[in-house]
C-alpha positions in Angstrom: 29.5 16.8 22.3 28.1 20.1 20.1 29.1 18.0 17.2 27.5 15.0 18.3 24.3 17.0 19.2 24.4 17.9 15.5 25.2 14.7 13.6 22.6 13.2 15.7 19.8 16.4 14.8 20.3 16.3 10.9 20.1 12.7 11.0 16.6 12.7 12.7 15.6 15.4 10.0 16.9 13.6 7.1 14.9 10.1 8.2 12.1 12.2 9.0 12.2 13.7 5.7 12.3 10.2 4.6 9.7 9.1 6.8 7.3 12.1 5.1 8.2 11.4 1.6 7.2 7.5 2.0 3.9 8.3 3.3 3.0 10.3 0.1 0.7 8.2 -1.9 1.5 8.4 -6.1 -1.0 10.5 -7.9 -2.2 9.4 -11.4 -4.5 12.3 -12.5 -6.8 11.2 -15.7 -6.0 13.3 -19.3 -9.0 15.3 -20.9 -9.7 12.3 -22.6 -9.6 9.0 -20.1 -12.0 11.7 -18.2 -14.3 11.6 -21.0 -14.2 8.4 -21.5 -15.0 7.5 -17.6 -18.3 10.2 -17.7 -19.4 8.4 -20.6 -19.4 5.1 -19.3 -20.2 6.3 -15.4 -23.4 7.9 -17.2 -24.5 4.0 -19.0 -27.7 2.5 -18.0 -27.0 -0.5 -16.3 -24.0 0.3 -15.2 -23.9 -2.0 -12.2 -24.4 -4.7 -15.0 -21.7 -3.7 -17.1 -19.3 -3.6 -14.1 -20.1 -6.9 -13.3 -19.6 -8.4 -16.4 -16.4 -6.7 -16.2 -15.5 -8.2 -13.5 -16.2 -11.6 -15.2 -13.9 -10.7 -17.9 -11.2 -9.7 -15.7 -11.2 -13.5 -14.0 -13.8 -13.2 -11.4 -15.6 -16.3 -13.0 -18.9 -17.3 -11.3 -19.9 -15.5 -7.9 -21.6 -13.1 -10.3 -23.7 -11.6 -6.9 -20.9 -11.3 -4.6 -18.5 -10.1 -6.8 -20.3 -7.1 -7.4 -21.3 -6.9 -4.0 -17.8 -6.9 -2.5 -16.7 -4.6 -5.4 -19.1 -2.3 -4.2 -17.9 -2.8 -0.7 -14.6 -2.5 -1.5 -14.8 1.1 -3.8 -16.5 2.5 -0.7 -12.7 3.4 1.0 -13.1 6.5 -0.7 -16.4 7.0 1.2 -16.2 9.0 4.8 -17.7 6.3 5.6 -17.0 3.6 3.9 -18.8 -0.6 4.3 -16.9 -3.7 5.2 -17.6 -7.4 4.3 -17.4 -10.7 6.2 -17.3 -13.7 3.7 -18.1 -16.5 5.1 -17.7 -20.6 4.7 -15.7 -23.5 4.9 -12.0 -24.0 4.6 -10.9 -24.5 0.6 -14.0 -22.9 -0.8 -12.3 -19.7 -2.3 -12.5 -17.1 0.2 -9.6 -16.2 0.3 -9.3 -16.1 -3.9 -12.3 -14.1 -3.8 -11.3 -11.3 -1.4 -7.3 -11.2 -3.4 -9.6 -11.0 -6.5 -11.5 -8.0 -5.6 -8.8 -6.7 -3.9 -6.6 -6.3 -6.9 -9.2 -4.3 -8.7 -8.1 -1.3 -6.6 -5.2 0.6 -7.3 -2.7 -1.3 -5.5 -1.5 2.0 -3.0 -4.9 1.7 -1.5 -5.1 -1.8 -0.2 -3.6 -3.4 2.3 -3.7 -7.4 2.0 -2.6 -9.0 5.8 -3.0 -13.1 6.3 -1.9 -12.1 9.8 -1.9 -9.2 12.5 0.0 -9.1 16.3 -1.5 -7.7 18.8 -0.8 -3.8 18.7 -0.2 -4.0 15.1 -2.7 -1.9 14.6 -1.4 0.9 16.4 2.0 1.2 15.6 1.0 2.3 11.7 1.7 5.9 10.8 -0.9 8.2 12.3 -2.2 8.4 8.2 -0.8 5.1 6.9 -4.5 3.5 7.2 -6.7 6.6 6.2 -9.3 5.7 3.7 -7.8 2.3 2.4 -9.0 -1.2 1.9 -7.7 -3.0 4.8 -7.8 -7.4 3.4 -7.7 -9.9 6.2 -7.0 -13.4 4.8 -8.4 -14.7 7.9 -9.7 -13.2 10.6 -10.2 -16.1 13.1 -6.5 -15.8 12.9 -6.4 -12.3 14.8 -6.0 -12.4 18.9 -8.3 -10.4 21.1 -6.2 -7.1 21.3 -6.1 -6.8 17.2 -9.6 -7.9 16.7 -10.5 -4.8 19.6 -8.3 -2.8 16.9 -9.8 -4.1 13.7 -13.6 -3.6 15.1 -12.4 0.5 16.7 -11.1 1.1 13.1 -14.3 -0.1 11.4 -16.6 1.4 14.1 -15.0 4.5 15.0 -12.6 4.9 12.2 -9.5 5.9 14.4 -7.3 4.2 16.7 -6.2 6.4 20.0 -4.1 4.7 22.5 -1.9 6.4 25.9 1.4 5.0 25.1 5.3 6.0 26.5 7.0 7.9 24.1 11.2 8.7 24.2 11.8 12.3 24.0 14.9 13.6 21.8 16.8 14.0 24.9 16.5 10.3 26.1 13.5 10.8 28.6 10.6 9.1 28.5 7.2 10.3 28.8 3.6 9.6 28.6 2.4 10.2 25.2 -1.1 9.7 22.7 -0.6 7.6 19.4 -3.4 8.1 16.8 -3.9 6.2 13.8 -6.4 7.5 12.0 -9.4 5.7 9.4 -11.7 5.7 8.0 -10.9 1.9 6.4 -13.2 0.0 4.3 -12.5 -4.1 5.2 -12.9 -7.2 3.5 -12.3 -10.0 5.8 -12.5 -13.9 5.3 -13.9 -16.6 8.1 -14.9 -19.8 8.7 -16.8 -19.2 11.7 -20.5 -19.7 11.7 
């Protein structure tokens, strides 16, 4: 049993080692150079302008004032506390191409692209899994009552804190608090009036 007891100890360890490690986000700090280079052009006039037709060379043709808009929206996950965005109209009018475009202009690490969410998915993320990222909801007519309540406490309040039963080591269950913290920034897609 002593053995047991250990196997089962330095196996809880080693995946919560594991667990640690793959909430770590990758770090991609900017030479002496690229830093120059990003003051000089963060310090343009018009910048907003330049950015924009940026955009339009990256493959965000047309939608010259939302595009920057949402871009705008969509750098503010940084922010402690950042916007969110509801586009709106009808089915097939590029939505849903719109938000993936703007999405992808964010380092990939930082967004989180869902066509679909269950009820408590919102809670069961990592307590830090959904601080300060760009949360992308393909449709969010799609999302039932409990996960909209979620979505709209993460925008509002920027956390999540629910009572919930939580297994102890030794098999007994308890009553526990799960916290997922925000802030998020959102971009969200309807057809809803």
């Amino acid at each position: 049993t002593d053995l047991l007891d250990q196997y089962r100890e330095s196996e809880m360890k080693e995946s919560a080692s594991k667990a640690q490690h793959c909430e770590a986000e990758p770090m991609y700090p900017l030479t002496i150079e690229e830093r120059k280079k990003v003051d000089t052009f963060l310090q343009q006039k018009n910048l907003i302008e330049k950015i924009n037709a940026l955009l339009g060379q990256s493959g965000i043709a047309g939608e010259e004032t939302n595009r920057i808009f949402l871009f705008v929206i969509a750098l503010s996950y940084k922010m402690p506390e950042p916007l969110h965005a509801l586009i709106q109209g009808s089915s097939g009018s590029g939505k849903t191409r719109l938000l993936r475009q703007i999405s992808d202009c964010i380092p990939p690490e930082k967004v989180i692209r869902l066509t679909r969410v269950s009820d408590k998915g919102f809670y069961n993320y990592p307590e830090n899994y959904l601080k300060n990222k760009l949360l992308s909801l393909e449709d969010v007519d799609g999302l039932g009552e409990e996960a909209t309540f979620a979505f709209r406490e993460l925008q509002s309040n920027g956390e999540l804190n629910s009572a919930t039963s939580i297994k102890l080591d030794n098999g007994q269950i308890v009553s526990g608090q799960k916290k997922v913290n925000g802030p998020i920034a959102s971009l969200a897609c309807t057809t809803q009036g």
